[in-house]
NUDORO-933937 format. One record per residue: x, y, z of N, C-alpha, C, O in turn; chain; residue in one letter; residue number from 0. Coordinates in pm, 1 decimal, always signed. Last residue first. Example, Ala and Ser with C-alpha at 12.3 -4.5 7.8 and 13.67 -1.06 7.14 Angstrom:
// residues 2
<r><n_u>+1285.0</n_u><n_v>-225.0</n_v><n_w>+708.0</n_w><ca_u>+1367.0</ca_u><ca_v>-106.0</ca_v><ca_w>+714.0</ca_w><c_u>+1290.0</c_u><c_v>+3.0</c_v><c_w>+787.0</c_w><o_u>+1340.9</o_u><o_v>+113.8</o_v><o_w>+803.9</o_w><mol>A</mol><type>S</type><seq>1</seq></r>
<r><n_u>+1319.0</n_u><n_v>-569.0</n_v><n_w>+780.0</n_w><ca_u>+1230.0</ca_u><ca_v>-450.0</ca_v><ca_w>+780.0</ca_w><c_u>+1320.0</c_u><c_v>-330.0</c_v><c_w>+780.0</c_w><o_u>+1423.6</o_u><o_v>-331.9</o_v><o_w>+846.5</o_w><mol>A</mol><type>A</type><seq>0</seq></r>
//
This chain:
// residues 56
<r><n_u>+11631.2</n_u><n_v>+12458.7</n_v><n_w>+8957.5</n_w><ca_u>+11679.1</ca_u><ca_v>+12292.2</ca_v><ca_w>+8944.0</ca_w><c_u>+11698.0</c_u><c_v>+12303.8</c_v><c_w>+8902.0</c_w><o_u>+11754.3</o_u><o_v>+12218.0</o_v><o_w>+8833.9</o_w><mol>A</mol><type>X</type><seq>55</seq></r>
<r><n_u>+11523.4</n_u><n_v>+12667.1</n_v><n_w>+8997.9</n_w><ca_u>+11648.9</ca_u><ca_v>+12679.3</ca_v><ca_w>+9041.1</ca_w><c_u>+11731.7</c_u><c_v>+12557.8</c_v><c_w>+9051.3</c_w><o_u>+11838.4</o_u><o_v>+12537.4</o_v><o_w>+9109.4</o_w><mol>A</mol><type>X</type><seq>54</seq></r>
<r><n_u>+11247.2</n_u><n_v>+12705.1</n_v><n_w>+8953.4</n_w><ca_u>+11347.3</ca_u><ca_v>+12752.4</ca_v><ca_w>+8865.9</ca_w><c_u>+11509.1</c_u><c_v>+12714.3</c_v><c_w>+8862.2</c_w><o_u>+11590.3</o_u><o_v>+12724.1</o_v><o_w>+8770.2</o_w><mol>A</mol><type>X</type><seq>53</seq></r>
<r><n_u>+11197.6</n_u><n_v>+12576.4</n_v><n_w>+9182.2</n_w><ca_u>+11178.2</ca_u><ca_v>+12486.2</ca_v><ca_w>+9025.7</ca_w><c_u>+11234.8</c_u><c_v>+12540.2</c_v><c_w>+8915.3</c_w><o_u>+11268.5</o_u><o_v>+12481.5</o_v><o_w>+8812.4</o_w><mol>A</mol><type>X</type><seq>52</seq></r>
<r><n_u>+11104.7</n_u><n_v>+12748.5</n_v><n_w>+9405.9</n_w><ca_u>+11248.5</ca_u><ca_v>+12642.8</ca_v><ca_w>+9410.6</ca_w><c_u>+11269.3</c_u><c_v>+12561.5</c_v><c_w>+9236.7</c_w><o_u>+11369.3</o_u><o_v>+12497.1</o_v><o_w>+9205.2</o_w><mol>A</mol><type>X</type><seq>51</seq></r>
<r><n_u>+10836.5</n_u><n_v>+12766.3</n_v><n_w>+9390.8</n_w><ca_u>+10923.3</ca_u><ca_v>+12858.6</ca_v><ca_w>+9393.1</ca_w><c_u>+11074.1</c_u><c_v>+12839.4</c_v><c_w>+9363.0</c_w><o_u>+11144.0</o_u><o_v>+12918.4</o_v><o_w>+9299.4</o_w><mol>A</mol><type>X</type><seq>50</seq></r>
<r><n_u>+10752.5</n_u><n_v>+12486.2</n_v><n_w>+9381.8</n_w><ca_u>+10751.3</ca_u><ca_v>+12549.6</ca_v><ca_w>+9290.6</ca_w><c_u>+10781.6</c_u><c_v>+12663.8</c_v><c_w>+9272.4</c_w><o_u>+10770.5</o_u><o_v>+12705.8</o_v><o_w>+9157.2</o_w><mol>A</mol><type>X</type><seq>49</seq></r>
<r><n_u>+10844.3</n_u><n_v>+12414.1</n_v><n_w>+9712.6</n_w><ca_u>+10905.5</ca_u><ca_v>+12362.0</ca_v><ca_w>+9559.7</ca_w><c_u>+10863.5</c_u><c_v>+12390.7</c_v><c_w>+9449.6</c_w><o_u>+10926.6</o_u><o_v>+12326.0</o_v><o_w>+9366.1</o_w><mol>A</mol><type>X</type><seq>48</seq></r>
<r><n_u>+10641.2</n_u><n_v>+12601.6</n_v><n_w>+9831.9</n_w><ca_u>+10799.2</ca_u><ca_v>+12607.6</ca_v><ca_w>+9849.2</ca_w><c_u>+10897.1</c_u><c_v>+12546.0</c_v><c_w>+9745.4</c_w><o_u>+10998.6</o_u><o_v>+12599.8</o_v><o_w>+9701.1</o_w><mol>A</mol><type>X</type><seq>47</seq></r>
<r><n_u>+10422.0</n_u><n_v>+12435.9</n_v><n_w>+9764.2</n_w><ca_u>+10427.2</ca_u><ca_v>+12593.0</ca_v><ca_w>+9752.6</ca_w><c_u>+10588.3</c_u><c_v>+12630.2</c_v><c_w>+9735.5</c_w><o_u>+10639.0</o_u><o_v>+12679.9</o_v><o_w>+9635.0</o_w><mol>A</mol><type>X</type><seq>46</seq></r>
<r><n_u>+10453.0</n_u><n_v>+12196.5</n_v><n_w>+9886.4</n_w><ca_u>+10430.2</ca_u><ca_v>+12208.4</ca_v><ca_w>+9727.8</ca_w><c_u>+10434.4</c_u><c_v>+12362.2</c_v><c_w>+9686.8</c_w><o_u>+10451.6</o_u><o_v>+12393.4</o_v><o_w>+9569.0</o_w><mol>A</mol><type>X</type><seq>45</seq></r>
<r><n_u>+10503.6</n_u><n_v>+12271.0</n_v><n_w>+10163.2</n_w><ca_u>+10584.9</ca_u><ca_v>+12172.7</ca_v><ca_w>+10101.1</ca_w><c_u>+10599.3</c_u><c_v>+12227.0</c_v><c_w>+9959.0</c_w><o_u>+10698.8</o_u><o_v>+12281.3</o_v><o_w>+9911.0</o_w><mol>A</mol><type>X</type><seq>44</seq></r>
<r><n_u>+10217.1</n_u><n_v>+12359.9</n_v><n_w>+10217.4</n_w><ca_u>+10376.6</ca_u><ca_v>+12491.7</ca_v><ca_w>+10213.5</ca_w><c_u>+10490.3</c_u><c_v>+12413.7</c_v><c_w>+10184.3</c_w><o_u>+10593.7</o_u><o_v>+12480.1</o_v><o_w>+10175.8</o_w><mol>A</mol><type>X</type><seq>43</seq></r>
<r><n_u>+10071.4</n_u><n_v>+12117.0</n_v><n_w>+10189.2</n_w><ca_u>+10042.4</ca_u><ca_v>+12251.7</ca_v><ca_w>+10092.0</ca_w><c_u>+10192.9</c_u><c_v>+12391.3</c_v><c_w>+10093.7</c_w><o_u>+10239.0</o_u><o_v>+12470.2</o_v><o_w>+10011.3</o_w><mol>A</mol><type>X</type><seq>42</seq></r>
<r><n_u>+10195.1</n_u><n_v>+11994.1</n_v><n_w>+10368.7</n_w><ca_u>+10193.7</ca_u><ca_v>+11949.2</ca_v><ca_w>+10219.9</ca_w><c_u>+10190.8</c_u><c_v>+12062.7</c_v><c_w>+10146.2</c_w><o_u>+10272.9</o_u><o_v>+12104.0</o_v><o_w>+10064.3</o_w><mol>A</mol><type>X</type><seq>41</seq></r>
<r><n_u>+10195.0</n_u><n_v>+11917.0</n_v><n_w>+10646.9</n_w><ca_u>+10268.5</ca_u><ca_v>+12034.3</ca_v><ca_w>+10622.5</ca_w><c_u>+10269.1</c_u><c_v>+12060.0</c_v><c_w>+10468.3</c_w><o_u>+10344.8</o_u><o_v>+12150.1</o_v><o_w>+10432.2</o_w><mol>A</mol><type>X</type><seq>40</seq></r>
<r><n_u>+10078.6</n_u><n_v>+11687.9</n_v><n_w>+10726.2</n_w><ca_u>+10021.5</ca_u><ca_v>+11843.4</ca_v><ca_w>+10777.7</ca_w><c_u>+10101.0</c_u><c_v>+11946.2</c_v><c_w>+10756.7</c_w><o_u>+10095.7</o_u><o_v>+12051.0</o_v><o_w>+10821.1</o_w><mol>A</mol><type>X</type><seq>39</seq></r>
<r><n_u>+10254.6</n_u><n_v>+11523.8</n_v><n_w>+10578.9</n_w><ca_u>+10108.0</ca_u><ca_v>+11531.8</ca_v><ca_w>+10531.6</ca_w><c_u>+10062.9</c_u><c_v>+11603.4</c_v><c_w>+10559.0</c_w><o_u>+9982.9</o_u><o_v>+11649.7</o_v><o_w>+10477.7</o_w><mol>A</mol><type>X</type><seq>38</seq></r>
<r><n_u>+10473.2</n_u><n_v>+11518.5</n_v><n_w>+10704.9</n_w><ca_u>+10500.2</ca_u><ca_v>+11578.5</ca_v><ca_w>+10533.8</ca_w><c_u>+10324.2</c_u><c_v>+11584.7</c_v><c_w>+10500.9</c_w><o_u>+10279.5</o_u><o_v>+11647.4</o_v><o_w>+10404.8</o_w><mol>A</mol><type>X</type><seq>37</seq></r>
<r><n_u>+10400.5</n_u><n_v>+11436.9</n_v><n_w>+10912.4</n_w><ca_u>+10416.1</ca_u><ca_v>+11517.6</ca_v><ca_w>+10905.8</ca_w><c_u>+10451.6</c_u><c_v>+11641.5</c_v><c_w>+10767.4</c_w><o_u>+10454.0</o_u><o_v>+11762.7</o_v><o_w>+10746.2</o_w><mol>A</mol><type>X</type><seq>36</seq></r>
<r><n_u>+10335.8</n_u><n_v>+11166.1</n_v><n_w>+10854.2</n_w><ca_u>+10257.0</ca_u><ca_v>+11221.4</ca_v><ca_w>+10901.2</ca_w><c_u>+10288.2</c_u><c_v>+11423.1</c_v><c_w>+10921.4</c_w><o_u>+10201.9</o_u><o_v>+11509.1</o_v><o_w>+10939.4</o_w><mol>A</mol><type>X</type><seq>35</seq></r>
<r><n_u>+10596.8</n_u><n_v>+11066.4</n_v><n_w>+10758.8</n_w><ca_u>+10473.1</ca_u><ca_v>+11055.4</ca_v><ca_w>+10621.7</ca_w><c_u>+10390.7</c_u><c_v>+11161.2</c_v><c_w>+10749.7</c_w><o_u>+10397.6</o_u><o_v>+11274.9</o_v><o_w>+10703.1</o_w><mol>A</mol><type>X</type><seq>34</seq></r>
<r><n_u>+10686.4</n_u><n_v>+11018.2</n_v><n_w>+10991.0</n_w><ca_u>+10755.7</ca_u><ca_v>+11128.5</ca_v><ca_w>+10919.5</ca_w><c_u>+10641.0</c_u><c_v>+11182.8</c_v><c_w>+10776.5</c_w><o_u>+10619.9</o_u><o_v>+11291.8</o_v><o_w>+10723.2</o_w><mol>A</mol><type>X</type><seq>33</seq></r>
<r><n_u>+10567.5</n_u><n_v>+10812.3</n_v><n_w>+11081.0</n_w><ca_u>+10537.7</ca_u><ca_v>+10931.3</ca_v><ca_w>+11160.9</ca_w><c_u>+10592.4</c_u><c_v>+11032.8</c_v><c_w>+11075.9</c_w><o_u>+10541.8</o_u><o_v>+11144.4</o_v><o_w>+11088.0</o_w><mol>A</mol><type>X</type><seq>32</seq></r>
<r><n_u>+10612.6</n_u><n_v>+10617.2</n_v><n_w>+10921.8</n_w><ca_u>+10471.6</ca_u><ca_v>+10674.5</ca_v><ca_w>+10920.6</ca_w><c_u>+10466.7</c_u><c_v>+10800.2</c_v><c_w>+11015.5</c_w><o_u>+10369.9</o_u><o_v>+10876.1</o_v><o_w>+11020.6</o_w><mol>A</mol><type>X</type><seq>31</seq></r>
<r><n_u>+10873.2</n_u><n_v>+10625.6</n_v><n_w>+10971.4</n_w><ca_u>+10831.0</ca_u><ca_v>+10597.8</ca_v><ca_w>+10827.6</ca_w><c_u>+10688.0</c_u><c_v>+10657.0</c_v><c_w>+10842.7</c_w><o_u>+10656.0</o_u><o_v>+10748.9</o_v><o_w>+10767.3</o_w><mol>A</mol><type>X</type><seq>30</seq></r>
<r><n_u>+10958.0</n_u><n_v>+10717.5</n_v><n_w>+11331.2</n_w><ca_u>+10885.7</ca_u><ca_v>+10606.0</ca_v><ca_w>+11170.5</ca_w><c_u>+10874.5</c_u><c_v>+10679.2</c_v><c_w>+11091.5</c_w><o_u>+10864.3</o_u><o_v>+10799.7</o_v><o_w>+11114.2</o_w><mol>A</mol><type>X</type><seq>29</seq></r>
<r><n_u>+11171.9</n_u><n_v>+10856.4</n_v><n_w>+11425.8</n_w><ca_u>+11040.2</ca_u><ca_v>+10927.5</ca_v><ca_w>+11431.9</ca_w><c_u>+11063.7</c_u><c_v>+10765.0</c_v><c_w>+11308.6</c_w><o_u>+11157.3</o_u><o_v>+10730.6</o_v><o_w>+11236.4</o_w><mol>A</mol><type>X</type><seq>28</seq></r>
<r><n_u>+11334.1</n_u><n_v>+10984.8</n_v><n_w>+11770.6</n_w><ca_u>+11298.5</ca_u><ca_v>+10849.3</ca_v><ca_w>+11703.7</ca_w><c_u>+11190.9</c_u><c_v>+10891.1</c_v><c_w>+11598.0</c_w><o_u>+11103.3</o_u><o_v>+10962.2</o_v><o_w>+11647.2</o_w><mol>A</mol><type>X</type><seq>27</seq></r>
<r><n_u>+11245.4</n_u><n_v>+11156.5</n_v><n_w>+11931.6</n_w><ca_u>+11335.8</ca_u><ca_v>+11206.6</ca_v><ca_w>+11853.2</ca_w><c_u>+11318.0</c_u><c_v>+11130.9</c_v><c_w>+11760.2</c_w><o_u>+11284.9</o_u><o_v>+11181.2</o_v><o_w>+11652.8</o_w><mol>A</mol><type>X</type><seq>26</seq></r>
<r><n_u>+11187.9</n_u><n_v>+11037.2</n_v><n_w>+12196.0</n_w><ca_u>+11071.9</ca_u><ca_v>+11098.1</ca_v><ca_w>+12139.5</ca_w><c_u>+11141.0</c_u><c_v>+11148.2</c_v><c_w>+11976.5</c_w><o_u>+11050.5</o_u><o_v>+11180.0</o_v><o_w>+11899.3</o_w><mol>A</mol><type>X</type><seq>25</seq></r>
<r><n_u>+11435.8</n_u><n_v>+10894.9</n_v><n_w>+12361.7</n_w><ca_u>+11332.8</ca_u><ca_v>+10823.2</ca_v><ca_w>+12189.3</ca_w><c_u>+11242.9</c_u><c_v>+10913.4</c_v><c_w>+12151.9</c_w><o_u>+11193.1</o_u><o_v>+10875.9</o_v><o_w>+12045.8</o_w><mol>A</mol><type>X</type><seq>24</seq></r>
<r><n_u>+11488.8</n_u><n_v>+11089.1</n_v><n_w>+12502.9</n_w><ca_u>+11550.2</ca_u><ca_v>+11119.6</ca_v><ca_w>+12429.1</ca_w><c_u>+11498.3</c_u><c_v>+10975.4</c_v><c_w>+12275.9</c_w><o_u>+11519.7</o_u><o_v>+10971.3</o_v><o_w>+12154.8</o_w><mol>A</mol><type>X</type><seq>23</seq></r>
<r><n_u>+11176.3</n_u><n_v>+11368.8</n_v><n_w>+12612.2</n_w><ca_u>+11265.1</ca_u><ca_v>+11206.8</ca_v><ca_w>+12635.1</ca_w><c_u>+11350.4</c_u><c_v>+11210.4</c_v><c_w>+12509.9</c_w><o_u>+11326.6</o_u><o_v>+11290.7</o_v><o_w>+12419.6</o_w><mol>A</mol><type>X</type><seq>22</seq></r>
<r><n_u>+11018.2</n_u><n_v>+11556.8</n_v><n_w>+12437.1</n_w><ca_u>+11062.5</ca_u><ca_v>+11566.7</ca_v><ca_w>+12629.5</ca_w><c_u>+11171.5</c_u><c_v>+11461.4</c_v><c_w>+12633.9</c_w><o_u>+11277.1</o_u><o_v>+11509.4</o_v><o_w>+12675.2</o_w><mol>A</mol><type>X</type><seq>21</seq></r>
<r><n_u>+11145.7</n_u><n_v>+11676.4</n_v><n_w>+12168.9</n_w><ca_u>+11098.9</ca_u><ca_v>+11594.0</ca_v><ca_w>+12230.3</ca_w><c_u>+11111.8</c_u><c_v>+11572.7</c_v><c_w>+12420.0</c_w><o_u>+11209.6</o_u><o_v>+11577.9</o_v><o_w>+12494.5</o_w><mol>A</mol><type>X</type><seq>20</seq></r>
<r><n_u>+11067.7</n_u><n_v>+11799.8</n_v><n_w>+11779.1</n_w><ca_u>+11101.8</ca_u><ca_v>+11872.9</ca_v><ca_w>+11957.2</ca_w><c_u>+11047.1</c_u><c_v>+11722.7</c_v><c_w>+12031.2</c_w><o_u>+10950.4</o_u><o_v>+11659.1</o_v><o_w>+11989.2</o_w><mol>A</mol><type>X</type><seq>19</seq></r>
<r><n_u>+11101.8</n_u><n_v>+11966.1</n_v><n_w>+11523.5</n_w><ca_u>+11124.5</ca_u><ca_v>+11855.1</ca_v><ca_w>+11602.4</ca_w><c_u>+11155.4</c_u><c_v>+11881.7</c_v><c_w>+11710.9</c_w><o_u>+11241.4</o_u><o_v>+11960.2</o_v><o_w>+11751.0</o_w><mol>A</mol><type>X</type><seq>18</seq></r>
<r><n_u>+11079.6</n_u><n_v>+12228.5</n_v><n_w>+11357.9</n_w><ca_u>+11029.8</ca_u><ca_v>+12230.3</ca_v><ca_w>+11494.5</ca_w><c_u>+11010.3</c_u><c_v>+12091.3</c_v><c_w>+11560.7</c_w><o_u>+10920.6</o_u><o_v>+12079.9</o_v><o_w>+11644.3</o_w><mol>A</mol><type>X</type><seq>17</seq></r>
<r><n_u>+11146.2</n_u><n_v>+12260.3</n_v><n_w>+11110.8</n_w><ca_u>+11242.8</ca_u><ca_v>+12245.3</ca_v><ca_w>+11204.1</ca_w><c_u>+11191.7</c_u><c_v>+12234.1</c_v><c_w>+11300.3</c_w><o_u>+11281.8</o_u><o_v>+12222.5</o_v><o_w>+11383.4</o_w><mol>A</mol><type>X</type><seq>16</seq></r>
<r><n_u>+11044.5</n_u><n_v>+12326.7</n_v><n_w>+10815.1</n_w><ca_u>+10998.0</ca_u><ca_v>+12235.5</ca_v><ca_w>+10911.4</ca_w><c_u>+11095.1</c_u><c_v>+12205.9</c_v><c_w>+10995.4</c_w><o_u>+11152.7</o_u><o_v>+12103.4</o_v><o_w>+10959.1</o_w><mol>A</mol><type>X</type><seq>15</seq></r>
<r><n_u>+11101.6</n_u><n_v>+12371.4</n_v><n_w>+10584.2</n_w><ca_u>+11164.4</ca_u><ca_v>+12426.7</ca_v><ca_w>+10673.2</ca_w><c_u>+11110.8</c_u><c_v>+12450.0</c_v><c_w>+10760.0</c_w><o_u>+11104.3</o_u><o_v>+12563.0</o_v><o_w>+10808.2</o_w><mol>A</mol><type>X</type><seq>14</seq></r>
<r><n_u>+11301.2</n_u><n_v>+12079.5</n_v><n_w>+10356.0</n_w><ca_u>+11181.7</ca_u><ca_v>+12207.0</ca_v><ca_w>+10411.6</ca_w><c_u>+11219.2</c_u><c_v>+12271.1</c_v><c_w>+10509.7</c_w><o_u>+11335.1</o_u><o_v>+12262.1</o_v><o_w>+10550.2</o_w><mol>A</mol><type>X</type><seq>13</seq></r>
<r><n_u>+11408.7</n_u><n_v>+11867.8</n_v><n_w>+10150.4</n_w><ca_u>+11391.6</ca_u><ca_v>+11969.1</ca_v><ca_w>+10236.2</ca_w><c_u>+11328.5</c_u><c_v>+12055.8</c_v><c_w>+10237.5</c_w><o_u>+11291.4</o_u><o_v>+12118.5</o_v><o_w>+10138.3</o_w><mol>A</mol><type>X</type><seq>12</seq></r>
<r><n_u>+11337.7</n_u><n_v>+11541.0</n_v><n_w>+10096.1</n_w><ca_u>+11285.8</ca_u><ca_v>+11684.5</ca_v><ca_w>+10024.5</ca_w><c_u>+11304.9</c_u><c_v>+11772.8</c_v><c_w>+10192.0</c_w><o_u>+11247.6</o_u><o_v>+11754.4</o_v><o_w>+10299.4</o_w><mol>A</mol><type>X</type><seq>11</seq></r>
<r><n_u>+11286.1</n_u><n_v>+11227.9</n_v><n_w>+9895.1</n_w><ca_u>+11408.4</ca_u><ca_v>+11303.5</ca_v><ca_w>+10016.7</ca_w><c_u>+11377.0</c_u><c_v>+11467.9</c_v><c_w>+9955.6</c_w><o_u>+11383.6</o_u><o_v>+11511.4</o_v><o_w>+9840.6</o_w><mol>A</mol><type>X</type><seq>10</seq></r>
<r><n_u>+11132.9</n_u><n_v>+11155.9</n_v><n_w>+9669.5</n_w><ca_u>+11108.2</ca_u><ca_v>+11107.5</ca_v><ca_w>+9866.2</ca_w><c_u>+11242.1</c_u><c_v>+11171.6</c_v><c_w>+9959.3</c_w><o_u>+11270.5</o_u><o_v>+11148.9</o_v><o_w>+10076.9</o_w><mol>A</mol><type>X</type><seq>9</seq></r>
<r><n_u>+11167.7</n_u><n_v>+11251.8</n_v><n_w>+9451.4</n_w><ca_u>+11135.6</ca_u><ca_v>+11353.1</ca_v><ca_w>+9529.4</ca_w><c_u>+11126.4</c_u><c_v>+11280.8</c_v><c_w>+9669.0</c_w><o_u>+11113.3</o_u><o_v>+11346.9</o_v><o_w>+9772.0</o_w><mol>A</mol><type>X</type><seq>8</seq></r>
<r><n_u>+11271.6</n_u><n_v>+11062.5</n_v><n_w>+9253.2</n_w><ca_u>+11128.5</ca_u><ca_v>+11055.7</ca_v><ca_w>+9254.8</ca_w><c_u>+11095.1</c_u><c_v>+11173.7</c_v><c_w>+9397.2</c_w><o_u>+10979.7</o_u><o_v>+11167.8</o_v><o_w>+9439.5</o_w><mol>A</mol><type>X</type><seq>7</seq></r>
<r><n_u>+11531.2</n_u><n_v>+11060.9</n_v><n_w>+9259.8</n_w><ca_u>+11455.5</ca_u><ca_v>+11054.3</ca_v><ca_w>+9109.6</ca_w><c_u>+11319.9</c_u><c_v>+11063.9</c_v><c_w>+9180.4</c_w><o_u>+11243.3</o_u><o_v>+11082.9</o_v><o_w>+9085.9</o_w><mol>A</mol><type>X</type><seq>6</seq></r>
<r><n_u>+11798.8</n_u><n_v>+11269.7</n_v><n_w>+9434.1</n_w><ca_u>+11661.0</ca_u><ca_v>+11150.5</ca_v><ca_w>+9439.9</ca_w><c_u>+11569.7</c_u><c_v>+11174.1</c_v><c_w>+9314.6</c_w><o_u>+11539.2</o_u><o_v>+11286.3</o_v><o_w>+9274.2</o_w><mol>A</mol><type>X</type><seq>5</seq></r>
<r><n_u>+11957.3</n_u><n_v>+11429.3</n_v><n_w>+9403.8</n_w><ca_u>+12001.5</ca_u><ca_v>+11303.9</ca_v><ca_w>+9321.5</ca_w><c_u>+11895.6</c_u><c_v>+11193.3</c_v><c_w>+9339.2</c_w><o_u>+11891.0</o_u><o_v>+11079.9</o_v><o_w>+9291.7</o_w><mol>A</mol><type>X</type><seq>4</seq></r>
<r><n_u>+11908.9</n_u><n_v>+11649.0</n_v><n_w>+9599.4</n_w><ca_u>+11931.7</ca_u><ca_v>+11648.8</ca_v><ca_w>+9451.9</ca_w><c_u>+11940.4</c_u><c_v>+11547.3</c_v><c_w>+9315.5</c_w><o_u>+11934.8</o_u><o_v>+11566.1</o_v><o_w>+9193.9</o_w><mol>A</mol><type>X</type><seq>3</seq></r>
<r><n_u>+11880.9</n_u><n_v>+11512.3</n_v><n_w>+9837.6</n_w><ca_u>+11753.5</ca_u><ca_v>+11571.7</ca_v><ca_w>+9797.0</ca_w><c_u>+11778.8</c_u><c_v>+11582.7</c_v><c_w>+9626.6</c_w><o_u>+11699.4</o_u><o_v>+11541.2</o_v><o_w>+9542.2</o_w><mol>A</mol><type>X</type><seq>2</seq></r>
<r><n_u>+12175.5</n_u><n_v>+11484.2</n_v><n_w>+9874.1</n_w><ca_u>+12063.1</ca_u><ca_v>+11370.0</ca_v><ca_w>+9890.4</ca_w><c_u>+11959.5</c_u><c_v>+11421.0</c_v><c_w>+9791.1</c_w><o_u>+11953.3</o_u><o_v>+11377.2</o_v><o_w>+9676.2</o_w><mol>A</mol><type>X</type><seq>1</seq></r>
<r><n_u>+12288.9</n_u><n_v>+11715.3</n_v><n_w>+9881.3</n_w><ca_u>+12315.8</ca_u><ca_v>+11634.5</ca_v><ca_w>+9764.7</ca_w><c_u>+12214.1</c_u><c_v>+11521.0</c_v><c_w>+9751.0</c_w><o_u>+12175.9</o_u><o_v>+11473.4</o_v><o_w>+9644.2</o_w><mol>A</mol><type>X</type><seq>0</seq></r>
//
């Protein structure tokens, strides 16, 4: 419902599941660490939501 009711797209599921950590802060992730990963993952981000665009 999050992802649905955000006006500008900053809450966006994917299927990017491979959070993984030896320790239990490695889990912890910033604002910039999460931006870092929406950044090496962008192009199958934007691929995946224009398949998905019919269905908004």
């Amino acid at each position: 419902m999050c992802e649905e009711s955000c006006p500008v797209d900053s809450i966006v599921e994917t299927r990017i599941f491979d959070y993984h950590g030896e320790e239990r802060g490695d889990l912890v992730y910033t604002k910039d660490m999460l931006l870092a990963v929406g950044d090496k993952h962008e192009k199958q981000i934007a691929a995946d939501r224009a398949i998905d665009k019919a269905f908004r």
